[in-house]
C-alpha positions in Angstrom: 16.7 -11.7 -7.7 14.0 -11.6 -10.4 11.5 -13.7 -8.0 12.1 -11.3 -5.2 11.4 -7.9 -7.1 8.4 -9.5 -9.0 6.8 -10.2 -5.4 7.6 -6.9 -4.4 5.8 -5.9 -7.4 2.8 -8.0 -6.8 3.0 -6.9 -3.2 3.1 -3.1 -4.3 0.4 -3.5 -6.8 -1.6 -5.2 -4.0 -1.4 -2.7 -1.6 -2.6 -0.3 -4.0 -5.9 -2.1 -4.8 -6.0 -2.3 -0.9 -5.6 1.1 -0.2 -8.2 2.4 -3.0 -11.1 0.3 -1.2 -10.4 1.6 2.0 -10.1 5.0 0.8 -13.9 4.4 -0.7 -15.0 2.9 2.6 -13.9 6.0 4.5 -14.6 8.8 2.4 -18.6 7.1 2.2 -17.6 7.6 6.1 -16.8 10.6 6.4 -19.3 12.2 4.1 -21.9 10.8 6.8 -20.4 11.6 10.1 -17.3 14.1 9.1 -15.2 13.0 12.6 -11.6 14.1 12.6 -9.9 10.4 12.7 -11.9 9.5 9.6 -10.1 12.4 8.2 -6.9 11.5 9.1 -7.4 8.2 8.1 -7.8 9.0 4.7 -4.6 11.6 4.6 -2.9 8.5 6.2 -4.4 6.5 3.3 -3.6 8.3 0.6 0.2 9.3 1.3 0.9 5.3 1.8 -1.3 4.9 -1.7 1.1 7.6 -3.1 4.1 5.4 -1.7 3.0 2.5 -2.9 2.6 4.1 -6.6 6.2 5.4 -6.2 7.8 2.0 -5.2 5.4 0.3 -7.9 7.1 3.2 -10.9 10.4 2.3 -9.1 10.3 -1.0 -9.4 9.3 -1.4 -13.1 12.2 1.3 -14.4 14.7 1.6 -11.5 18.3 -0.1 -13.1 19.6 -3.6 -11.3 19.5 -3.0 -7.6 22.0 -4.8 -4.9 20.9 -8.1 -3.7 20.5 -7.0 -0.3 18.4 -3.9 -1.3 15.9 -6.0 -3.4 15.5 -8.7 -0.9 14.9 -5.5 1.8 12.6 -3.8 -0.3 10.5 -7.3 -1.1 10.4 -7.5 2.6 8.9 -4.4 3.6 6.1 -4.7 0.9 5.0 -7.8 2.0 4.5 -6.7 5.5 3.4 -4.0 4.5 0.6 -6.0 2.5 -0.1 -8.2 5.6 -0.5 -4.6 7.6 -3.0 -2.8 5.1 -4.9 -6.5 4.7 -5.6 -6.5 7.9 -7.0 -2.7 8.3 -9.1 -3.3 4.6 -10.5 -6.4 6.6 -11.7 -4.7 9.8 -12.6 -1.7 7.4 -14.7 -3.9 5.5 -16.7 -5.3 8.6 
């Protein structure tokens, strides 16, 4: 159980250095061209940051979890890594 919260950890911590550069990206975006869906992008951005920062606290102080929630939880914030890896990389480009 150990192994699977520590990748949800890594995951989590991940996402948030993820998040933070794509956050830079589009705020340097929208300071140029101030369109609406850069906008949202970065409200998007920033309440999945603030998720990420609450599942990252959790997961360093919560008290032993089920099996089944752990391995659930590991799940979600690796696809959830693959998801915001993938919008970082066409960010980037």
């Amino acid at each position: 159980m150990s192994l699977m919260l520590d990748a949800a950890r890594i995951a989590a911590g991940i996402n948030i250095v993820l998040l933070l550069v794509v956050l830079r990206v589009w705020i340097g975006t929208y300071r140029e061209i101030r369109a609406p869906f850069t906008l949202a992008s970065m409200i998007f951005a920033t309440f999945l940051l603030a998720e990420n920062v609450v599942a990252l606290y959790f997961y360093f102080t919560a008290p032993s979890m089920p099996l089944v929630a752990v391995r659930v939880m590991m799940l979600l914030q690796i696809l959830e890594t693959g998801g915001i890896g993938a919008l970082t990389y066409v960010t980037w480009q």
